[in-house]
C-alpha positions as CSV (number, residue, x, y, z in Angstrom):
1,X,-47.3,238.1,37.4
2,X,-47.5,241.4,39.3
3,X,-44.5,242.1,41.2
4,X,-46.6,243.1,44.0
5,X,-48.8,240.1,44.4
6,X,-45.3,238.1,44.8
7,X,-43.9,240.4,47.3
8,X,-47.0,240.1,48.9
9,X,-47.3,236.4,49.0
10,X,-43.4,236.0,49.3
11,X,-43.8,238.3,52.6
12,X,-46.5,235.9,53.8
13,X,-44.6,233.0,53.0
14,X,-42.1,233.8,55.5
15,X,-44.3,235.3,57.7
16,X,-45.8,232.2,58.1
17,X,-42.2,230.4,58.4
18,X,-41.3,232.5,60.8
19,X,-44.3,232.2,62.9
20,X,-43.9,228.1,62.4
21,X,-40.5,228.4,63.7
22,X,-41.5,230.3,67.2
23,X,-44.2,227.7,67.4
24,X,-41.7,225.0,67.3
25,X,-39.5,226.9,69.3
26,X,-41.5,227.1,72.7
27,X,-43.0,223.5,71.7
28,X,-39.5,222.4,72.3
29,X,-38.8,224.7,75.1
30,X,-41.7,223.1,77.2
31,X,-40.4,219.7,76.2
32,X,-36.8,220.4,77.3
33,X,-38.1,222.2,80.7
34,X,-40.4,218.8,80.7
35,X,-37.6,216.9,80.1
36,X,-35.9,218.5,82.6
37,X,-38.4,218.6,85.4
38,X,-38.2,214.9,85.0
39,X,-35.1,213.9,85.2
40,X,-34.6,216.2,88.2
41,X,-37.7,214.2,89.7
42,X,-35.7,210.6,89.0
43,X,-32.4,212.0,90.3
44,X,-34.1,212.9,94.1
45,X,-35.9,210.1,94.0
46,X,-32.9,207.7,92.9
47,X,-31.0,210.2,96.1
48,X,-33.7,209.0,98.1
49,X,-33.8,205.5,97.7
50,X,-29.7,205.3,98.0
51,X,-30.1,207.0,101.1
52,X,-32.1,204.1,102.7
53,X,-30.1,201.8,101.2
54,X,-27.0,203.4,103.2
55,X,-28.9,203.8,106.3
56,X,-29.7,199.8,105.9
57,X,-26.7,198.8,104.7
58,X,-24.9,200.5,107.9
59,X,-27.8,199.1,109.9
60,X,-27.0,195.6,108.6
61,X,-23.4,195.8,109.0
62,X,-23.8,197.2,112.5
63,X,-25.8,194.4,113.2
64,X,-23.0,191.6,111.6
65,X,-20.2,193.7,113.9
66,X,-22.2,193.3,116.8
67,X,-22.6,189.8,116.3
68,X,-18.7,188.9,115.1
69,X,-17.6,190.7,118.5
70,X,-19.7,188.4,120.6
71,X,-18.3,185.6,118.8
72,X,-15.2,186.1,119.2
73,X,-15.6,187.1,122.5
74,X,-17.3,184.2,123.3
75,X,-14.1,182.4,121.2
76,X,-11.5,184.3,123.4
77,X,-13.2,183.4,126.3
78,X,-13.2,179.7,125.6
79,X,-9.3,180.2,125.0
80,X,-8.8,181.7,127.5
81,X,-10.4,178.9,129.9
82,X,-8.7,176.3,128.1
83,X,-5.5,178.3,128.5
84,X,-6.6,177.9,131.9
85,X,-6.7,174.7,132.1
86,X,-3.3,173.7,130.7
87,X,-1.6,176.0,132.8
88,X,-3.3,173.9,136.0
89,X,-2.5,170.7,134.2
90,X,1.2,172.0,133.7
91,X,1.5,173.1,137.1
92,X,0.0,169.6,138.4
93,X,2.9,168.1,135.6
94,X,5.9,170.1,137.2
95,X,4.9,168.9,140.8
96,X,4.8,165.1,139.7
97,X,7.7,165.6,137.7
98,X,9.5,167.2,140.7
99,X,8.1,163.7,143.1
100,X,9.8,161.8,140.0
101,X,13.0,163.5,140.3
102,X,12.9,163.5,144.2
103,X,12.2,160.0,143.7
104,X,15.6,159.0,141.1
105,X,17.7,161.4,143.4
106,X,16.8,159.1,146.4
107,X,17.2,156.3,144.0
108,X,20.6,157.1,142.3
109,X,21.7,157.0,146.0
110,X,20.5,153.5,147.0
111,X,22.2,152.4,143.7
112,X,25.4,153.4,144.3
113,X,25.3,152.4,147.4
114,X,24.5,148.9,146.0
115,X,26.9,149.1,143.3
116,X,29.3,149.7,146.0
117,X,28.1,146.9,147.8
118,X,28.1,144.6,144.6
119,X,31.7,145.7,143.8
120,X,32.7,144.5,147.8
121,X,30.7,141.3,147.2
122,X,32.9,140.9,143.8
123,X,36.4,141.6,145.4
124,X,35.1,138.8,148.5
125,X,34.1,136.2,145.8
126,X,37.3,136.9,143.8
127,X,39.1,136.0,146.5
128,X,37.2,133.1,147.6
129,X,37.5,131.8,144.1
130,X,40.9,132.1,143.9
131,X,40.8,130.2,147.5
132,X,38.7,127.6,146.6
133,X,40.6,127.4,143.0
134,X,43.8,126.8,145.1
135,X,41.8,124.4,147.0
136,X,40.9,122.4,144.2
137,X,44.3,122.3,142.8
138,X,45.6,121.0,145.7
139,X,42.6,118.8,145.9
140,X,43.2,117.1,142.2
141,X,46.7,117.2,142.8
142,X,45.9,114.4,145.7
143,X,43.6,112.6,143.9
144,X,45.8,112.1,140.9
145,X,48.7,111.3,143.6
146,X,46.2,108.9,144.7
147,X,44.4,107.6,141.6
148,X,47.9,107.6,138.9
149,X,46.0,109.7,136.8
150,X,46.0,113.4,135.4
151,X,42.8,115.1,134.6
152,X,42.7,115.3,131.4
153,X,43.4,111.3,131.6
154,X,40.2,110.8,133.8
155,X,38.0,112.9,131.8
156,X,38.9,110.6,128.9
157,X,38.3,107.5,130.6
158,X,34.9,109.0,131.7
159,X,34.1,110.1,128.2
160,X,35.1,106.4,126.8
161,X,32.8,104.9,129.4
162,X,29.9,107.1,128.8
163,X,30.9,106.9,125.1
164,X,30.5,102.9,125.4
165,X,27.6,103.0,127.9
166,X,25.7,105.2,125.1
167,X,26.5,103.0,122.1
168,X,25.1,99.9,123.8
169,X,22.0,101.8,124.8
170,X,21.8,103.1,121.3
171,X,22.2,99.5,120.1
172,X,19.6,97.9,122.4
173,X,17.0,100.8,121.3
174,X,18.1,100.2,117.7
175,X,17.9,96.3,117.8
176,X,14.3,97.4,119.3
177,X,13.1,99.8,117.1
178,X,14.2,97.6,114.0
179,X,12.3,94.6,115.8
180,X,9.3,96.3,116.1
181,X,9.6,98.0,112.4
182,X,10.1,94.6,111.0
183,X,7.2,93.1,112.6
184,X,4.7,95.4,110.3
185,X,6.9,97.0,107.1
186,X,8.9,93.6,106.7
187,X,5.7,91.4,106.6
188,X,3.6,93.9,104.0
189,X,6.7,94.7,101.9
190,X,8.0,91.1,101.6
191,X,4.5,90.0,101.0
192,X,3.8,92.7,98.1
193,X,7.7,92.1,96.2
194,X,6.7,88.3,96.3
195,X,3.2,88.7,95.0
196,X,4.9,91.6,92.1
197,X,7.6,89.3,91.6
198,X,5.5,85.8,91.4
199,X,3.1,87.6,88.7
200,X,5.6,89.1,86.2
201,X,8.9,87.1,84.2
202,X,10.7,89.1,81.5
203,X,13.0,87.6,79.1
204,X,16.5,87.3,78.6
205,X,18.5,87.8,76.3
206,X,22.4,88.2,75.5
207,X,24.7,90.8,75.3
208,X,25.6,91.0,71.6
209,X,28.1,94.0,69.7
210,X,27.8,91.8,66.2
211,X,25.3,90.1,63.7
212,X,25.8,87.5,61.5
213,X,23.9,87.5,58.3
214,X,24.2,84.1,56.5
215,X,25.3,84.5,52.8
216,X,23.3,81.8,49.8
217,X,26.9,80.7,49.0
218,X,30.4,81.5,49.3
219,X,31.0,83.2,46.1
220,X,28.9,85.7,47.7
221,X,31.5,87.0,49.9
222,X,33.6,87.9,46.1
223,X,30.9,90.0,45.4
224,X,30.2,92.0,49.0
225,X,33.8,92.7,48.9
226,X,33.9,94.3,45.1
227,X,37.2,95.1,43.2
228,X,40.0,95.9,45.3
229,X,37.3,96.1,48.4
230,X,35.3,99.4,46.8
231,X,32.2,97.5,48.0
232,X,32.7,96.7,51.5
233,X,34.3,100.5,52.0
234,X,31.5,101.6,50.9
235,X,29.1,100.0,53.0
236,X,31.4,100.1,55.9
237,X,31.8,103.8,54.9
238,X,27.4,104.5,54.9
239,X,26.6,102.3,58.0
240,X,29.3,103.3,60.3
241,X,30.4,99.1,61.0
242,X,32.5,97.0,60.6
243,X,32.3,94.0,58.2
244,X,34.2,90.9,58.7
245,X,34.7,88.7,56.8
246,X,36.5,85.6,57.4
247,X,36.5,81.7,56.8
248,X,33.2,81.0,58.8
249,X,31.6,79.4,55.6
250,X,28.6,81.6,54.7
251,X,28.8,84.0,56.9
252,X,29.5,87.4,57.2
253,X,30.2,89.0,61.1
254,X,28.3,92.9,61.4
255,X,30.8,94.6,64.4
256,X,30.0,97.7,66.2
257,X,28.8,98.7,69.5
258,X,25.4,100.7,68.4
259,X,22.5,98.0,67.4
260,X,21.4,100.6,65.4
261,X,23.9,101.1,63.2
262,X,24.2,96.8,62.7
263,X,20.3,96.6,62.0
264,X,20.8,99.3,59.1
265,X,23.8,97.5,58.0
266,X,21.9,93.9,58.3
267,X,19.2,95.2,56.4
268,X,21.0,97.0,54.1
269,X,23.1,93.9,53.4
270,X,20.8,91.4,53.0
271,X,18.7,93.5,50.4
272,X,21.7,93.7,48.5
273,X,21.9,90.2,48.8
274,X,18.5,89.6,47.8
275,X,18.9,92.2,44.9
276,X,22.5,91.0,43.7
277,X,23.5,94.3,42.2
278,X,26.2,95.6,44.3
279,X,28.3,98.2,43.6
280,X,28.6,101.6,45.4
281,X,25.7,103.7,44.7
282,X,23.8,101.2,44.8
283,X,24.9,100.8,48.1
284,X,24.5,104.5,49.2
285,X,21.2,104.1,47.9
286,X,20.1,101.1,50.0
287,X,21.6,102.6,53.2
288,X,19.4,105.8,52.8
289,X,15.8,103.6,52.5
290,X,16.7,101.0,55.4
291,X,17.4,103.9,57.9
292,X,14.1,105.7,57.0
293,X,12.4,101.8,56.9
294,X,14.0,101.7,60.5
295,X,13.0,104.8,61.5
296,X,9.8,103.6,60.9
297,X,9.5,100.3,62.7
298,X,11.6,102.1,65.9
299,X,8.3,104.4,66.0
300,X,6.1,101.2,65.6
301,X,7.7,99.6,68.4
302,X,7.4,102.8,70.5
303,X,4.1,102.8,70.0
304,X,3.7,99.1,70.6
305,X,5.0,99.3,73.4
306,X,3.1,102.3,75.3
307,X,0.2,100.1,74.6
308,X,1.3,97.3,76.2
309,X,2.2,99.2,79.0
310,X,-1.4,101.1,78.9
311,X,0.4,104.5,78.8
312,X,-1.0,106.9,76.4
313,X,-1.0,110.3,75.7
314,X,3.1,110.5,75.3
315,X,4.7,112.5,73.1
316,X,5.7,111.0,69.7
317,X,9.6,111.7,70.1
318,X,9.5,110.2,73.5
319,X,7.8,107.0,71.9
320,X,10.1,107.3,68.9
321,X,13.2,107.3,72.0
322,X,11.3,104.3,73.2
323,X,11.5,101.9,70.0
324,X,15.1,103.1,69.9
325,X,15.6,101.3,73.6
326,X,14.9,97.8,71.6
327,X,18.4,98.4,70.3
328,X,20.5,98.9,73.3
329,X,21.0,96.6,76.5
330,X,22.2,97.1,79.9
331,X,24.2,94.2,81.2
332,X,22.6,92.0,78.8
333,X,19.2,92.7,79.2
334,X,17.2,94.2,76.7
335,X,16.3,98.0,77.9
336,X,13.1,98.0,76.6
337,X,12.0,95.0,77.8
338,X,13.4,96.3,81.2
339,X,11.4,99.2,80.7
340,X,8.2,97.5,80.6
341,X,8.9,94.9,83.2
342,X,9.5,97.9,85.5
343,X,6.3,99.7,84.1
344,X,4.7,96.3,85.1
345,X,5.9,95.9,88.5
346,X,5.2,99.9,89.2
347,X,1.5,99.8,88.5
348,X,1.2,96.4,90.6
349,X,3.0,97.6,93.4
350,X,1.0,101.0,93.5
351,X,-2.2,98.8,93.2
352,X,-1.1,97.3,96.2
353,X,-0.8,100.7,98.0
354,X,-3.5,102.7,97.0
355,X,-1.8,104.8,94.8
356,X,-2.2,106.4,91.0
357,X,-1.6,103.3,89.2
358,X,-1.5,104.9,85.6
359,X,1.0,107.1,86.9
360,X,3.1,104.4,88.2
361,X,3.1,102.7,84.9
362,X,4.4,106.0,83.1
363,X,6.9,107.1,84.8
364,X,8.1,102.7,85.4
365,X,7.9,103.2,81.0
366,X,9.8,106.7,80.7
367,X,12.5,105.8,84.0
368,X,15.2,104.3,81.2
369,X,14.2,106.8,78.5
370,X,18.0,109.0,79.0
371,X,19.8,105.7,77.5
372,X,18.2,106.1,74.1
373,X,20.5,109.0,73.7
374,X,22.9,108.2,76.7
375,X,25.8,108.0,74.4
376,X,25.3,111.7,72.4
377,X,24.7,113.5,76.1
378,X,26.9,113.8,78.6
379,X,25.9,113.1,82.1
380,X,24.1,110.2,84.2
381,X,20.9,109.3,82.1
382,X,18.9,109.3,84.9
383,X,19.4,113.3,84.8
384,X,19.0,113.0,80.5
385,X,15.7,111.3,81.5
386,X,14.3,113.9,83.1
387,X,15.4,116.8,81.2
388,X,13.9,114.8,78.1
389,X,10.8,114.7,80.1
390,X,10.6,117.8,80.7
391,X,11.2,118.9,77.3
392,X,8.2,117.2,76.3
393,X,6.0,118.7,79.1
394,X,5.6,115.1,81.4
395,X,4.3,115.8,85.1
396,X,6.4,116.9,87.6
397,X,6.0,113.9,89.6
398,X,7.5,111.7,86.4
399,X,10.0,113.8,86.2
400,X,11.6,113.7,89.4
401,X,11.0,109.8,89.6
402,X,13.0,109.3,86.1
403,X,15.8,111.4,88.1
404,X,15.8,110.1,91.0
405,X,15.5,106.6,90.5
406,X,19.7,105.9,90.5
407,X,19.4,108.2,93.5
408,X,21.4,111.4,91.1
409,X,18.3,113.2,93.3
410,X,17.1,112.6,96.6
411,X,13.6,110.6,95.9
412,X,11.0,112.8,97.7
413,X,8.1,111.2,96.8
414,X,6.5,107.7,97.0
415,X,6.3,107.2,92.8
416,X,10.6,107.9,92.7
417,X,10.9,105.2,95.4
418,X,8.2,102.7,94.1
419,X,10.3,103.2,91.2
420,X,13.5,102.5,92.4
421,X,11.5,99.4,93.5
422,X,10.3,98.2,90.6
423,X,13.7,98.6,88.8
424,X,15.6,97.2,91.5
425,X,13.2,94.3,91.4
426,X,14.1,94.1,87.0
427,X,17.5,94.5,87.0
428,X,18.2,92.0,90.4
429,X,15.4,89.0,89.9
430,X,17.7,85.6,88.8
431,X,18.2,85.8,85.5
432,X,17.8,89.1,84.7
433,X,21.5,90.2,83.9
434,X,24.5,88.6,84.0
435,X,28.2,90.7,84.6
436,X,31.7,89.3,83.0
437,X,33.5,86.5,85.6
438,X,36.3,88.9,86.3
439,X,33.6,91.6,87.5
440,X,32.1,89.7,89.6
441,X,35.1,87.9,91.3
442,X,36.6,91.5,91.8
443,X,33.4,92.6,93.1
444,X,32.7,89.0,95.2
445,X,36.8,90.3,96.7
446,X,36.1,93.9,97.4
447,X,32.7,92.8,99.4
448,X,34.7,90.7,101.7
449,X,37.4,92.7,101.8
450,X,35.1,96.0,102.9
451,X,33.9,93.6,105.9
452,X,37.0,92.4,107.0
453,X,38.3,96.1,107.4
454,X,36.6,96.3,110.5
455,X,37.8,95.6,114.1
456,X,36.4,92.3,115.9
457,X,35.4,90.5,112.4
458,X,37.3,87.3,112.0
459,X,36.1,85.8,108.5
460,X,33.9,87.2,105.8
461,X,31.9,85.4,103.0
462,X,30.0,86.7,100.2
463,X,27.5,83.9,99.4
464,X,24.5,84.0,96.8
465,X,26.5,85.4,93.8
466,X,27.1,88.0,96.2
467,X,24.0,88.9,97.1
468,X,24.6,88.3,100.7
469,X,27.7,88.1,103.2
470,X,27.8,86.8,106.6
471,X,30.5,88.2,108.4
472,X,31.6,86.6,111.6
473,X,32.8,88.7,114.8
474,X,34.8,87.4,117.6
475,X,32.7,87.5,120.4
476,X,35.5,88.6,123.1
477,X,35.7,91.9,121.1
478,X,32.2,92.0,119.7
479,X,28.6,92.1,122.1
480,X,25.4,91.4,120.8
481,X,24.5,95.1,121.4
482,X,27.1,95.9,119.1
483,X,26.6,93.4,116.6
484,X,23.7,96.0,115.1
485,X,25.8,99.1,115.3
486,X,28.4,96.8,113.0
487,X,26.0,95.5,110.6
488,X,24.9,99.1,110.1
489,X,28.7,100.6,109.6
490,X,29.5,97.3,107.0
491,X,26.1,98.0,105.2
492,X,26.9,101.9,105.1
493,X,30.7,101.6,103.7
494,X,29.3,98.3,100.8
495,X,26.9,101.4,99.5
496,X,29.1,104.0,99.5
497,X,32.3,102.1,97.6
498,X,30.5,99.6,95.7
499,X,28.5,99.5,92.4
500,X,26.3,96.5,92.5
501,X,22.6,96.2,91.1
502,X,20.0,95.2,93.3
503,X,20.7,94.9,97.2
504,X,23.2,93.5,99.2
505,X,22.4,91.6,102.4
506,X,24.4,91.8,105.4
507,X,24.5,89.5,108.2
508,X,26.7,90.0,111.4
509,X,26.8,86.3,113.6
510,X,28.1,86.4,116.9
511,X,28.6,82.8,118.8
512,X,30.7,81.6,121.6
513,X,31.7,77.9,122.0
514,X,32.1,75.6,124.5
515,X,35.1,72.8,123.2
516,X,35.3,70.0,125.5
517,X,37.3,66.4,125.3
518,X,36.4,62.8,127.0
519,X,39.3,60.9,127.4
């Protein structure tokens, strides 16, 4: 190509560059002056706006300042009044206060004027105490010149006669008060024992520490006792009793003091018996089944005997304790059958007063329960009673009659002393129990002897199988007043020294006699 056409185009070429670039040059000149023109417009008018902002800012800040200076000058003025005030109630304060003081000042004065007064009054009744003292000295002196006695002589005449004058007025309201008691409480009580006591008879039986189990022959006895006595050592040895064997013919005598222990040993022997083997292990053997066989009828029993009562709902260990009381006897007579008799007599009695009779009968069944195991626990078994029963979860109520019912606990309730009833009524009714002669001789001596002890009683005699004593007084010593006031101290000292079942009735007869002879 010719060098000169691309000169000339390469000349117009940046010809036209250059005249591009100027173009863009003021282009972007006018846009930055633009630009420029703007930003200066935004800025004054920004200026502008801040401006009245300030002013109403300031306005509105004025305005706040003016109103927070009224307040509080409304605020100190209201101080300022109270202020005021407190200084007119202070000032009012300091005047009464001043009155006050005025007022004690004047005060103090008129009390130690009386206190001087008082101590003058003092120092004159000192001295006319110590006058009329003097006086009075002089004054007893005379009298016991006159009367032959010293003071302390007179006062205790005066307190004998006032002491004596009070007993007999304590009698008299006594022999009252127990006239007017008997007239209602004697009449119902006697008339509800005798209607208890007419409907119910238990049975009696006798004290007994050995069975006798009768042997088919007499060659029989050969056999129980075994070579050189292994057989009888070994029963003796498993039953825990005694075997005698002597010349009754047929016989052979059980000995010890628990009935269990003989009824195992009874049963035991007269299966062997029955059986004919004998010999050690055979024994052992035996033994073993008739305690678990008695174990079995002592439950029956218990249970037999909760429904004759009509008691249910008792624990089977308490009715297993129960059919154990079959086996043991109190003064002859059989607990168990005590133990319902009293059950019986409880729910009669508490029919006749209105009160729980099922209740009655349950604690009557349970109030001997502490003598099934009497002799493995230590203590009264009234107490073993009740902790028994409240082992097994019995009511309250039960609970404290079973302990109470030999008094070991003060009875608080009417079911401990309808109990005591009832098993006074068991244990004393004729028949019931019967003691050893020498017992009840000693016991017949130390009754008359206890009412003998006391001043003004010239004989004593215990009559009724001691059930009773009539004690009479010698009337010169003894007035009818305090006849009473006797009977009560005889009756007081028989309970506290003597053991006796049942009640004991005391009688205190006074008489005066007129002996006259025709000649």
């Amino acid at each position: 190509m010719d060098p000169l056409l691309i000169a000339a185009l390469f000349a117009a070429a940046l010809s036209g560059l250059v005249l591009g670039i100027f173009v863009h040059k003021r282009s972007a000149t006018r846009r930055v002056g633009d630009a420029e023109e703007l930003a200066r417009r935004i800025v004054e008018e920004a200026r502008k706006e801040a401006q009245a902002q300030k002013k109403e800012i300031l306005l509105q800040g004025q305005d706040d300042l003016f109103h927070q200076k009224r307040e509080l000058e409304g605020e100190f003025k209201e101080r300022e009044r109270e202020v005021k005030a407190r200084e007119r109630k202070l000032d009012e304060l300091g005047g009464r206060l001043e009155e006050k003081l005025e007022k004690a000042t004047a005060r103090e004065h008129e009390l130690l004027a009386s206190e001087k007064e008082l101590s003058r009054k003092e120092r004159q009744l000192a001295e006319s105490e110590l006058f009329l003292q003097t006086r009075i000295d002089e004054q007893e002196l005379c009298l016991a010149k006159i009367a032959g006695f010293t003071a302390e002589e007179a006062k205790e005449k005066l307190f004998q006669e006032i002491e004596a004058k009070t007993r007999h007025e304590a009698a008299r309201m006594i022999r009252q008060i127990e006239t007017e008691a008997r007239e209602t409480a004697d009449r119902k009580a006697k008339e509800i024992l005798c209607n208890v006591i007419q409907r119910y008879a238990g049975d009696y039986v006798n004290e007994q520490t050995v069975t006798a189990v009768t042997l088919p022959s007499e060659d029989m006895k050969g056999r129980i006792i075994g070579r050189e006595g292994r057989n009888i050592r070994a029963l003796e040895a498993a039953t825990g009793v005694d075997l005698i064997i002597d010349d009754t013919p047929e016989t052979v005598i059980l000995s010890a003091y628990s009935p269990l222990r003989r009824q195992v040993a009874k049963m035991a022997l007269e299966r062997l018996i029955q059986d004919g083997r004998i010999h050690p292990a055979r024994i052992e053997d035996i033994v073993q089944k008739c305690e678990q066989e008695l174990d079995a009828q002592v439950r029956e029993v218990g249970e037999q005997a909760t429904f004759d009562a009509g008691v249910h709902g008792i624990n089977p260990e308490i009715v297993r304790l129960l059919g154990q009381l079959r086996y043991r006897t109190s003064f002859t007579q059989n607990v168990l059958q005590h133990s319902l008799e009293v059950a019986a007599l409880c729910g009669m009695m508490a029919a006749e007063l209105g009160m729980d009779v099922k209740k009655a009968k349950r604690a009557g069944l349970l109030h001997d329960i502490g003598k099934a195991v009497d002799h493995e626990v230590e203590g009264p078994h009234a107490l073993i009673g009740a902790d028994i029963a409240k082992k097994y979860h019995e009511n309250s109520e039960i609970i404290h009659a079973i302990a109470a019912h030999h008094e070991d606990q003060r009875p608080s309730t009417a079911l401990a002393v309808l109990v005591q009833a009832a098993d006074s009524i068991s244990g004393a009714r004729p028949g019931a129990r019967k003691e050893l002669l020498e017992n009840y001789v000693k016991r017949l001596e130390d009754l008359e002897g206890i009412a003998t002890s006391f001043d003004g009683v010239g004989k004593a005699y215990a009559i009724q199988a001691g059930r009773e004593i009539r004690v009479m007084v010698n009337s010169d010593m003894v007035d009818d007043d305090s006849t009473y006031i006797l009977c009560k101290d005889i009756s007081e000292k028989i309970e506290k020294n003597l053991t006796y079942p049942g009640q004991i009735r005391v009688t205190v007869i006074r008489e005066r006699r007129a002996v006259g002879y025709a000649k």
